[in-house]
C-alpha positions as CSV (number, residue, x, y, z in Angstrom):
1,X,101.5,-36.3,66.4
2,X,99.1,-38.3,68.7
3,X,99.3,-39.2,72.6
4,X,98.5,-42.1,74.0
5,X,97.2,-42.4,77.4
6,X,97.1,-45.8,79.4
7,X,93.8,-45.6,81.9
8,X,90.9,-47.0,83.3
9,X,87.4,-45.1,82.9
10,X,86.9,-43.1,85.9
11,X,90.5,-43.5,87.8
12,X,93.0,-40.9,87.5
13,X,93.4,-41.0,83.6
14,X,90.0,-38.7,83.2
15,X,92.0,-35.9,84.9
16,X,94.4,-36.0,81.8
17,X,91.7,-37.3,79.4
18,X,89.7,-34.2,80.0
19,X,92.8,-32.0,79.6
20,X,93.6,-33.7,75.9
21,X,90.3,-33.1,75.3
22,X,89.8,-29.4,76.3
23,X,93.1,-28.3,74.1
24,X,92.0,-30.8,71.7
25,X,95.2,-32.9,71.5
26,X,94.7,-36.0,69.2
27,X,95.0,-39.2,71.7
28,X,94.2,-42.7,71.7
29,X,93.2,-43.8,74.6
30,X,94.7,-47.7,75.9
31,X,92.5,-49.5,78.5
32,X,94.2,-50.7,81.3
33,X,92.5,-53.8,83.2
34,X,91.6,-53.4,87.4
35,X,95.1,-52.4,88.9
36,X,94.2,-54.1,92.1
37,X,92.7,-57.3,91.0
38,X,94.3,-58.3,87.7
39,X,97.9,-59.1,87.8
40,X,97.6,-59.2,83.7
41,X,96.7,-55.6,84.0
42,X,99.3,-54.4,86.2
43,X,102.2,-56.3,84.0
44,X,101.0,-54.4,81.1
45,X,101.3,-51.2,82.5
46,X,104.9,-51.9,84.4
47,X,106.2,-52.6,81.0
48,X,105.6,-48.5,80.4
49,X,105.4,-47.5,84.0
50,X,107.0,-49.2,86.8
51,X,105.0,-48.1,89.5
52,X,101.5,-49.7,87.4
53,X,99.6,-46.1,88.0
54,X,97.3,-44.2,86.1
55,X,97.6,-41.8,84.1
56,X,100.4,-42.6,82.0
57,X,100.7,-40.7,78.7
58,X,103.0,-42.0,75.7
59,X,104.0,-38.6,74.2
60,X,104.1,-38.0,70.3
61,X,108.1,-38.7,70.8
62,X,107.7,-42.1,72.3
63,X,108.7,-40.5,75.9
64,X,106.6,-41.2,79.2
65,X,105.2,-38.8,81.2
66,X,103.2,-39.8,84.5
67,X,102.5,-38.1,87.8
68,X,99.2,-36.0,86.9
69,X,100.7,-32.3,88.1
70,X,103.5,-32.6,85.9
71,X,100.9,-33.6,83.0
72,X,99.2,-31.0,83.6
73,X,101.5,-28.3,83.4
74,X,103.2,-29.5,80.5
75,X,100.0,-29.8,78.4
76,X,99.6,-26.5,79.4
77,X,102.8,-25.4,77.5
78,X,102.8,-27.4,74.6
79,X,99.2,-25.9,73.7
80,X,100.0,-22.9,74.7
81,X,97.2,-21.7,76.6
82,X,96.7,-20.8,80.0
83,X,93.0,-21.6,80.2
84,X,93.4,-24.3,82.9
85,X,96.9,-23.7,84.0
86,X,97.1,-19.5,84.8
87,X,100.9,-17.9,83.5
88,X,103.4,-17.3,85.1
89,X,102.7,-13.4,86.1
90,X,99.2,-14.3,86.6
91,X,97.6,-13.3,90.3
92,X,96.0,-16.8,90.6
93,X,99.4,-18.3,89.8
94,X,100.4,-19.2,93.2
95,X,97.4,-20.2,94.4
96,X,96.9,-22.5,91.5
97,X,100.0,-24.3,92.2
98,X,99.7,-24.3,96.0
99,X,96.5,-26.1,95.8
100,X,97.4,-28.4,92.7
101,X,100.0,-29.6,94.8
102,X,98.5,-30.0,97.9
103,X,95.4,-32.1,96.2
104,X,98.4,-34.2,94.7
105,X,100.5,-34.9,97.5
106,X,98.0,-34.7,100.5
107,X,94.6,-35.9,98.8
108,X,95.6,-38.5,95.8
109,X,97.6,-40.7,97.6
110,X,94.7,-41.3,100.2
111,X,93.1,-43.2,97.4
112,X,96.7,-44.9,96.6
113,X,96.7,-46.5,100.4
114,X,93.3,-46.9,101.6
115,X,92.1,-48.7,97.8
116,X,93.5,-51.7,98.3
117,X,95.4,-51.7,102.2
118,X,97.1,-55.2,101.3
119,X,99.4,-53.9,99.6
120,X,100.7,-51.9,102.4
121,X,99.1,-53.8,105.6
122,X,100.2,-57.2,106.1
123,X,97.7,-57.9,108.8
124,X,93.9,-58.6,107.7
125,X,92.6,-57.2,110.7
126,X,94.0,-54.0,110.4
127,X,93.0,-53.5,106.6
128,X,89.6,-51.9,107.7
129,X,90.6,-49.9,110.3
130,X,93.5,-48.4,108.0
131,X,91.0,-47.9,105.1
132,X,88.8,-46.3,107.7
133,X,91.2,-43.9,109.1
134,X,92.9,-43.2,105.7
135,X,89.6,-41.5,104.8
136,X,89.0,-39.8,107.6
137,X,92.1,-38.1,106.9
138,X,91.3,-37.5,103.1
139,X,88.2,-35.9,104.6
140,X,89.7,-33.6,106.7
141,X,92.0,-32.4,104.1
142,X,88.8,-31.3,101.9
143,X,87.3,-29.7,104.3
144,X,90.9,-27.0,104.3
145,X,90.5,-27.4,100.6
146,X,86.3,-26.2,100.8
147,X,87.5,-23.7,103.1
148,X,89.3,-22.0,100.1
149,X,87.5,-22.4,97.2
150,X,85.5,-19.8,95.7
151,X,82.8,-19.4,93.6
152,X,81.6,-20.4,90.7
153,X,85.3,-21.8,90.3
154,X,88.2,-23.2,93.0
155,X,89.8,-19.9,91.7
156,X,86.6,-17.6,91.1
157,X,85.7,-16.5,88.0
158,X,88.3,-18.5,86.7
159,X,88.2,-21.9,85.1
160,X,91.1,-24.2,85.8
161,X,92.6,-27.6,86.1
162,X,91.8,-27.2,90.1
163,X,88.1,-27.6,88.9
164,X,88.7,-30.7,86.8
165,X,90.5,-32.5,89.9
166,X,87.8,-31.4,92.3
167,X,84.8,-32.5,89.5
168,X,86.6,-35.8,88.5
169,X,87.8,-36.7,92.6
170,X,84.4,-36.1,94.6
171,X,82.9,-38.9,92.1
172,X,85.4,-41.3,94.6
173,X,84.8,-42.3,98.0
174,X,83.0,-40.6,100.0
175,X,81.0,-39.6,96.6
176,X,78.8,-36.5,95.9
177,X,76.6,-36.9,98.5
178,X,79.3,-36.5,101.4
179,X,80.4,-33.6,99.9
180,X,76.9,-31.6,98.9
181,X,76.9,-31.7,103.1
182,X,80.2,-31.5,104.2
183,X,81.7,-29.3,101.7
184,X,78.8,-27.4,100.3
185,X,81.5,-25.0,98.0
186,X,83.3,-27.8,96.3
187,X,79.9,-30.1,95.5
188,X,78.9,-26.4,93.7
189,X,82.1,-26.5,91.7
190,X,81.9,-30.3,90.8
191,X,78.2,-29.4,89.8
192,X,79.5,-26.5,87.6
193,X,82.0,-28.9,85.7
194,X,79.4,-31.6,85.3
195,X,78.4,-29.0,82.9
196,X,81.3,-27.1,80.7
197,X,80.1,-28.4,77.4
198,X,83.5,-29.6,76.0
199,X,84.1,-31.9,78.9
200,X,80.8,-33.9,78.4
201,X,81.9,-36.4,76.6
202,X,84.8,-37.1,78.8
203,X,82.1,-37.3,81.7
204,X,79.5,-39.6,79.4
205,X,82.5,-41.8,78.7
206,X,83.8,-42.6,82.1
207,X,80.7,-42.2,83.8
208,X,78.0,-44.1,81.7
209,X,74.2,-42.8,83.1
Protein backbone atom coordinates (compact mmCIF):
# COMPACT_ATOMS: atom_id res chain seq x y z
CA UNK A 1 0.00 0.00 0.00
CA UNK A 2 2.14 2.98 -1.24
CA UNK A 3 1.24 6.87 -1.54
CA UNK A 4 2.16 8.91 -4.08
CA UNK A 5 2.70 12.46 -3.69
CA UNK A 6 2.80 14.99 -6.72
CA UNK A 7 5.48 17.99 -5.57
CA UNK A 8 8.16 20.18 -6.26
CA UNK A 9 11.37 20.08 -3.84
CA UNK A 10 10.94 22.73 -1.43
CA UNK A 11 7.12 23.95 -2.13
CA UNK A 12 4.35 22.79 -0.10
CA UNK A 13 4.80 18.99 -0.75
CA UNK A 14 7.89 18.83 2.00
CA UNK A 15 5.20 19.57 4.61
CA UNK A 16 3.53 16.20 3.70
CA UNK A 17 6.86 14.58 2.52
CA UNK A 18 8.18 15.06 5.94
CA UNK A 19 5.02 13.69 7.58
CA UNK A 20 5.27 10.24 5.22
CA UNK A 21 8.49 10.14 6.31
CA UNK A 22 8.29 10.62 10.12
CA UNK A 23 5.35 7.71 10.33
CA UNK A 24 7.34 5.95 7.79
CA UNK A 25 4.56 5.50 5.14
CA UNK A 26 5.94 3.98 1.89
CA UNK A 27 5.55 6.82 -1.00
CA UNK A 28 6.87 7.58 -4.18
CA UNK A 29 7.41 10.75 -4.75
CA UNK A 30 6.20 12.45 -8.58
CA UNK A 31 7.98 15.61 -9.65
CA UNK A 32 5.93 18.23 -10.68
CA UNK A 33 7.60 20.94 -13.17
CA UNK A 34 7.46 25.12 -12.01
CA UNK A 35 3.67 25.66 -11.43
CA UNK A 36 4.07 29.26 -12.52
CA UNK A 37 6.22 29.01 -15.55
CA UNK A 38 5.55 25.74 -17.25
CA UNK A 39 2.16 25.21 -18.61
CA UNK A 40 3.31 21.34 -19.22
CA UNK A 41 3.57 21.22 -15.58
CA UNK A 42 0.45 22.65 -14.50
CA UNK A 43 -1.62 20.29 -17.12
CA UNK A 44 -0.08 17.41 -15.53
CA UNK A 45 -1.12 18.11 -12.25
CA UNK A 46 -4.95 19.41 -13.33
CA UNK A 47 -5.33 16.00 -14.67
CA UNK A 48 -5.19 14.82 -10.68
CA UNK A 49 -5.96 18.20 -9.11
CA UNK A 50 -7.88 20.92 -10.65
CA UNK A 51 -6.62 23.70 -8.90
CA UNK A 52 -2.62 22.57 -10.18
CA UNK A 53 -1.35 22.88 -6.20
CA UNK A 54 1.03 21.16 -4.22
CA UNK A 55 0.78 18.78 -2.17
CA UNK A 56 -1.33 16.41 -3.76
CA UNK A 57 -1.19 12.81 -2.41
CA UNK A 58 -2.63 9.67 -4.53
CA UNK A 59 -3.73 7.42 -1.60
CA UNK A 60 -3.12 3.61 -1.56
CA UNK A 61 -7.01 3.45 -2.86
CA UNK A 62 -6.41 5.54 -5.87
CA UNK A 63 -8.35 8.52 -4.04
CA UNK A 64 -6.97 12.24 -3.88
CA UNK A 65 -6.34 14.02 -0.97
CA UNK A 66 -5.00 17.81 -1.19
CA UNK A 67 -5.22 20.81 1.03
CA UNK A 68 -2.18 20.16 3.55
CA UNK A 69 -4.37 20.45 7.05
CA UNK A 70 -6.63 17.88 6.04
CA UNK A 71 -3.30 15.72 5.02
CA UNK A 72 -2.17 16.19 7.97
CA UNK A 73 -4.74 15.07 10.20
CA UNK A 74 -5.56 12.14 8.30
CA UNK A 75 -1.98 10.74 8.25
CA UNK A 76 -2.28 11.31 11.67
CA UNK A 77 -5.14 8.62 11.97
CA UNK A 78 -4.20 6.19 9.60
CA UNK A 79 -0.77 5.74 11.53
CA UNK A 80 -2.20 5.97 14.51
CA UNK A 81 -0.08 8.19 16.36
CA UNK A 82 -0.41 11.38 17.85
CA UNK A 83 3.19 12.49 17.70
CA UNK A 84 2.62 15.48 15.41
CA UNK A 85 -1.03 15.74 15.53
CA UNK A 86 -2.06 15.76 19.70
CA UNK A 87 -5.65 13.53 20.44
CA UNK A 88 -8.46 14.51 20.78
CA UNK A 89 -8.57 14.90 24.91
CA UNK A 90 -5.17 16.24 24.71
CA UNK A 91 -4.53 19.92 26.39
CA UNK A 92 -2.60 21.10 23.34
CA UNK A 93 -5.45 19.97 21.20
CA UNK A 94 -7.03 23.17 20.64
CA UNK A 95 -4.22 25.13 20.29
CA UNK A 96 -2.79 22.79 17.76
CA UNK A 97 -5.77 23.21 15.58
CA UNK A 98 -6.22 26.97 16.09
CA UNK A 99 -2.89 27.59 14.90
CA UNK A 100 -2.76 24.86 12.04
CA UNK A 101 -5.58 26.59 10.77
CA UNK A 102 -4.73 29.97 11.09
CA UNK A 103 -1.05 29.24 9.31
CA UNK A 104 -3.27 27.55 6.51
CA UNK A 105 -5.81 29.99 5.90
CA UNK A 106 -4.12 33.39 6.91
CA UNK A 107 -0.29 32.53 6.05
CA UNK A 108 -0.25 29.92 2.95
CA UNK A 109 -2.26 31.68 0.70
CA UNK A 110 0.05 34.85 1.04
CA UNK A 111 2.50 32.73 -1.01
CA UNK A 112 -0.56 31.58 -3.39
CA UNK A 113 -1.13 35.48 -4.39
CA UNK A 114 1.94 37.35 -4.02
CA UNK A 115 4.21 34.23 -6.14
CA UNK A 116 3.11 34.97 -9.23
CA UNK A 117 0.45 38.37 -8.95
CA UNK A 118 -0.48 37.79 -12.79
CA UNK A 119 -2.58 35.45 -12.17
CA UNK A 120 -4.68 37.57 -10.07
CA UNK A 121 -3.55 41.30 -11.21
CA UNK A 122 -4.25 42.23 -14.68
CA UNK A 123 -2.35 45.40 -14.51
CA UNK A 124 1.65 45.14 -14.67
CA UNK A 125 2.14 48.11 -12.72
CA UNK A 126 0.35 46.99 -9.87
CA UNK A 127 2.11 43.45 -9.71
CA UNK A 128 4.87 44.81 -7.48
CA UNK A 129 3.07 46.78 -5.33
CA UNK A 130 0.62 43.84 -4.68
CA UNK A 131 3.59 41.35 -4.14
CA UNK A 132 4.89 44.04 -1.82
CA UNK A 133 1.91 44.55 0.27
CA UNK A 134 0.88 40.80 0.20
CA UNK A 135 4.07 40.30 2.36
CA UNK A 136 3.84 42.78 4.48
CA UNK A 137 0.72 41.29 5.48
CA UNK A 138 2.20 37.61 5.66
CA UNK A 139 4.67 39.38 7.96
CA UNK A 140 2.47 40.73 10.25
CA UNK A 141 0.66 37.60 10.68
CA UNK A 142 3.98 35.84 11.98
CA UNK A 143 4.70 38.16 14.10
CA UNK A 144 0.91 37.03 16.13
CA UNK A 145 2.12 33.69 15.33
CA UNK A 146 5.94 34.38 17.21
CA UNK A 147 3.95 35.98 19.78
CA UNK A 148 2.60 32.48 20.71
CA UNK A 149 5.07 30.03 20.25
CA UNK A 150 6.92 28.51 22.89
CA UNK A 151 9.95 26.90 23.52
CA UNK A 152 11.88 24.51 22.30
CA UNK A 153 8.54 23.68 20.29
CA UNK A 154 5.32 25.98 18.80
CA UNK A 155 3.63 23.86 21.53
CA UNK A 156 6.48 23.55 24.24
CA UNK A 157 7.86 20.44 25.08
CA UNK A 158 5.94 19.08 22.43
CA UNK A 159 6.87 18.13 18.95
CA UNK A 160 4.19 18.67 16.32
CA UNK A 161 3.24 19.22 12.76
CA UNK A 162 3.05 23.21 13.89
CA UNK A 163 6.95 22.85 13.98
CA UNK A 164 7.21 21.21 10.51
CA UNK A 165 5.12 24.15 8.91
CA UNK A 166 7.03 26.80 10.72
CA UNK A 167 10.73 24.84 9.85
CA UNK A 168 9.64 24.11 6.18
CA UNK A 169 7.69 27.98 5.62
CA UNK A 170 10.47 30.41 7.09
CA UNK A 171 12.88 28.77 4.19
CA UNK A 172 10.29 31.15 1.85
CA UNK A 173 10.25 34.71 1.37
CA UNK A 174 11.35 36.69 3.69
CA UNK A 175 13.80 33.67 4.51
CA UNK A 176 15.68 32.83 7.79
CA UNK A 177 17.28 35.81 8.19
CA UNK A 178 14.04 38.04 8.51
CA UNK A 179 12.89 35.92 10.92
CA UNK A 180 16.22 35.24 13.32
CA UNK A 181 15.38 39.32 13.77
CA UNK A 182 11.87 39.75 13.63
CA UNK A 183 10.67 36.64 15.16
CA UNK A 184 13.48 35.58 17.31
CA UNK A 185 11.04 32.44 18.83
CA UNK A 186 10.04 30.94 15.61
CA UNK A 187 13.78 31.12 13.85
CA UNK A 188 14.70 28.94 17.33
CA UNK A 189 11.99 26.48 16.43
CA UNK A 190 12.95 26.30 12.64
CA UNK A 191 16.55 25.84 14.00
CA UNK A 192 15.43 22.95 16.26
CA UNK A 193 13.66 21.10 13.27
CA UNK A 194 16.67 21.64 10.98
CA UNK A 195 17.81 19.06 13.39
CA UNK A 196 15.25 16.09 14.42
CA UNK A 197 17.21 13.27 12.95
CA UNK A 198 14.39 11.53 11.03
CA UNK A 199 13.54 14.58 9.03
CA UNK A 200 17.17 15.09 7.61
CA UNK A 201 16.84 13.58 4.68
CA UNK A 202 13.61 15.27 3.86
CA UNK A 203 15.66 18.62 4.47
CA UNK A 204 18.95 17.31 2.41
CA UNK A 205 16.58 16.37 -0.32
CA UNK A 206 14.66 19.60 -0.87
CA UNK A 207 17.25 21.78 0.26
CA UNK A 208 20.61 20.54 -1.38
CA UNK A 209 23.70 22.42 0.73
Amino acid sequence: MTYKLYGRAGWGSTIVEAQLVWYRLPFTFEPVGDLFREPDARGKLEKVNPLAQVPTLVMPDGSIMSESAAITLLLGEIAGQDTLVPKADSPERARFLRWLVFIVANIYPTFTYADDPSRFVSVSAARDPFRAATDAYAQRLWRQVNGEAKAPYFLGERFSALDLYIGIMTRWRPKRGWFETETPKLFAIARNVDQVPQLRPVWTRNWPA
